[in-house]
C-alpha positions in Angstrom: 0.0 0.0 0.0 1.5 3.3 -0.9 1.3 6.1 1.5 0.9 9.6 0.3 3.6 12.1 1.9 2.4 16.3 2.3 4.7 18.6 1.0 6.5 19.0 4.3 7.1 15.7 5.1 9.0 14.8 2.0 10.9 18.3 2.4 11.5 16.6 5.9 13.3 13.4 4.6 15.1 15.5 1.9 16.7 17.2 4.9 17.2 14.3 6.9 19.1 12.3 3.9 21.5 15.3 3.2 22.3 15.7 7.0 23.2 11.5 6.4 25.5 12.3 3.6 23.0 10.7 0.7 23.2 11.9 -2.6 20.0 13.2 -4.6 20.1 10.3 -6.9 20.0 8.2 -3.8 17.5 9.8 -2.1 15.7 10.4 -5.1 14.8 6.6 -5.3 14.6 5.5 -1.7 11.6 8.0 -1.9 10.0 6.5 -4.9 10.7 2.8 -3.8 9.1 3.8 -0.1 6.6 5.8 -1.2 5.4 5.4 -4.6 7.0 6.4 -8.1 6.7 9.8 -8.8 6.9 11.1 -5.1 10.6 12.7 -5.4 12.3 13.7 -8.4 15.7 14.0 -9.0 16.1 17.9 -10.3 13.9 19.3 -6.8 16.2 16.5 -4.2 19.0 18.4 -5.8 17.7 22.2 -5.1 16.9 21.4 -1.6 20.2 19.9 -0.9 21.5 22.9 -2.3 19.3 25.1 -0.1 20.3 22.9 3.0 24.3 23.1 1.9 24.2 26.6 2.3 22.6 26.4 5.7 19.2 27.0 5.0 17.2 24.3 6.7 13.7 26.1 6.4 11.3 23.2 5.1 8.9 26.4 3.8 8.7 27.0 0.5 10.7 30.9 -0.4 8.7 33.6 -0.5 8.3 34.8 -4.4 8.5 38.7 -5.6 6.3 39.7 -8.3 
């Protein structure tokens, strides 16, 4: 049975993997093998570890100008 994850609970394990030294390709498919294909991709895993490498460990989404 797959279970489905909010937005701030998979932001949550993306944070949690990069503090245990995973890369996004890793993380990216213990995600969709846990939770369902299609629940992480690759290309957003990479931005937050990004965010989180640079110390920002907010699981919000950035506020947008416009």
């Amino acid at each position: 049975m797959e279970m489905m994850l909010d937005t701030k609970q998979i932001r949550a394990i993306f944070l949690f993997e990069f503090k245990m030294g995973c890369k996004a390709v890793e993380t990216t498919r213990n995600i969709n093998n846990a939770f369902g294909p299609g629940t992480a991709n690759e290309c957003t895993v990479e931005w937050w570890f990004k965010k989180s490498g640079k110390g920002d460990e907010s699981l919000e989404d950035e506020e947008c100008s416009g």
